[in-house]
N, C-alpha and C positions, 0 to 999 in steps of 0.2 A: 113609932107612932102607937097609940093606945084606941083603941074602941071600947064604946061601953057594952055593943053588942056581941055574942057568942061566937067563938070562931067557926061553926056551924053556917050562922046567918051571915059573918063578914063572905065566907065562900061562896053562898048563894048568891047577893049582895052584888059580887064582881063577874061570875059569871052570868047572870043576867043585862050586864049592865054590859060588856065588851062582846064583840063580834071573834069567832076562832080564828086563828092567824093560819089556816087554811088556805093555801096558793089557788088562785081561779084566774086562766087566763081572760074569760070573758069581765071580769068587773074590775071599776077603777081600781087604784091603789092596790092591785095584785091581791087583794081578797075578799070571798063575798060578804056580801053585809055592808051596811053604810055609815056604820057608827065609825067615831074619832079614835076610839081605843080599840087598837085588834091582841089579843093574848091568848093563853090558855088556862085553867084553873085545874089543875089535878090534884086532889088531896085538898092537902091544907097550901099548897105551892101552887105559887101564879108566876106570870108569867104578862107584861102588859108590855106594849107601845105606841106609839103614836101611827095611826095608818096615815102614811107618804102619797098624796096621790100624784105629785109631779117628780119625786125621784124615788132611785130603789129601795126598797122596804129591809133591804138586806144587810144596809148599813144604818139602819134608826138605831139608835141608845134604847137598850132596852133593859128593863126593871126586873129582878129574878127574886122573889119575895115568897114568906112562910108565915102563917098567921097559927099561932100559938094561942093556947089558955092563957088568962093571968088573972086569977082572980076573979073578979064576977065580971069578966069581959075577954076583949084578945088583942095579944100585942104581937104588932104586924113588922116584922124586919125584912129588910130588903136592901140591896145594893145592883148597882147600874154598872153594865158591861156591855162589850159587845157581842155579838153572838158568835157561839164556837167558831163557824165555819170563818165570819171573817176571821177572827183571830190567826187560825191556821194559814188561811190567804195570806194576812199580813206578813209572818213570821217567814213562807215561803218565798213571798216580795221582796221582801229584806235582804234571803238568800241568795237571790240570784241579783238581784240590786248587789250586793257587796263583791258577789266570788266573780257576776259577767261586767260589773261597772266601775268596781275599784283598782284593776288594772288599768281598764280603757281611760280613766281618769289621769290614774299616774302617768302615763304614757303620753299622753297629749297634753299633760298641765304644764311641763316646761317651754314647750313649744309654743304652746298658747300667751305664754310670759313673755318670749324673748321678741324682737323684732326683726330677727334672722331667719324665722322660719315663717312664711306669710301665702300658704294656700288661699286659691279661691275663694270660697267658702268660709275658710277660718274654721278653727278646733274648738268657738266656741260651746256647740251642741253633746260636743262630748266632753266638753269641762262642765256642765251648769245639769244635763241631764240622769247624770248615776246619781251627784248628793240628792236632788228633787225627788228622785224614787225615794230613794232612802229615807225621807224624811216624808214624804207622802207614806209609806210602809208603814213607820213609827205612828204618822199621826191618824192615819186611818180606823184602828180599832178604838181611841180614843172615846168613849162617853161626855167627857165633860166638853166635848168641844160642841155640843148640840145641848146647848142650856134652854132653849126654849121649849125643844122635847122633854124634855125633864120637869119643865114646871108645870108641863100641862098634865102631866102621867101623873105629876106626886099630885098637883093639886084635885083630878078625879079619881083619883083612891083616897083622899082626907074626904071629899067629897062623899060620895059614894060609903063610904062605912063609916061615916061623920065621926073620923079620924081626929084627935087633937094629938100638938107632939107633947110627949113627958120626959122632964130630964131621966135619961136611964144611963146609970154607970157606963162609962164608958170603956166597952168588949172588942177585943178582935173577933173577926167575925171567925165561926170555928164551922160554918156547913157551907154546902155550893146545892145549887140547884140542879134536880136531876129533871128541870125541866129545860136545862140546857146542851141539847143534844148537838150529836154533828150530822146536817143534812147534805151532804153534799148533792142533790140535784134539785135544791129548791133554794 
């Protein structure tokens, strides 16, 4: 996206305009302040997402962006991730989903097939619950699967630094955000 304003003013701009993503157990949506957008702006890097007030704030899609010069204005790049600590969850998920589930799987998937072997209960639970992890694990960190958080972020930052897109060559993106930390008690 491109602004016509100074990447000075776009920073100001966004940290006026969003609440700090600051943990408070007293207020809705897990932090204080009541606006829609909670981030952080440090530098020329922000940091936004959509404050959650009915479920965890820990899994929203969140936007890791750096507002650049470009001429007599600033051009704002960004990409949507999940935040560190889930990621690391997820990957950990996975872990023990595969090393404590893929056995238990194997083990009871023939049993579960044949009509010779017919416990109480049935082996369904542990035939249908290790892929389920596994596949909640994979789809957990996922961004794109919260498209509605995504068009409210992008559309109050076009908003907000009254943003238009410009075709710009199309780059692999070559930086990461170092406002992407790993919190593990938050």
């Amino acid at each position: 996206m491109h602004s016509d304003c100074s990447p000075e003013i776009c920073v100001a701009k966004l940290a006026e305009q969003i609440d700090l993503d600051q943990p408070s157990l007293s207020s809705p949506g897990g932090y204080k302040g009541d606006k829609p957008i909670v981030g952080c702006v440090a530098g020329y890097e922000f940091r936004l997402h959509q404050r959650r007030l009915w479920r965890k704030n820990t899994y929203a899609a969140v936007l890791f962006g750096r507002i650049t010069a470009d001429g007599h204005g600033a051009l704002i790049e960004a990409y949507w991730e999940a935040w560190r600590k889930v990621r690391v969850y997820s990957r950990i998920l996975l872990a023990v989903a595969i090393v404590a589930g893929g056995p238990i799987f194997l083990l009871f998937l023939p049993c579960t097939l044949s009509r010779n072997c017919t416990p109480q209960g049935g082996f369904w639970p542990a035939v249908i619950l290790p892929p389920a992890i596994i596949v909640g694990a994979l789809l957990i960190r996922h961004p794109w699967l919260r498209v509605e958080e995504r068009t409210l972020v992008t559309g109050f930052v076009k908003q907000t630094l009254a943003a238009t897109q410009r075709p710009v060559p199309s780059k692999k993106r070559d930086w990461e955000s170092s406002l992407d930390e790993f919190r593990p008690w938050v």
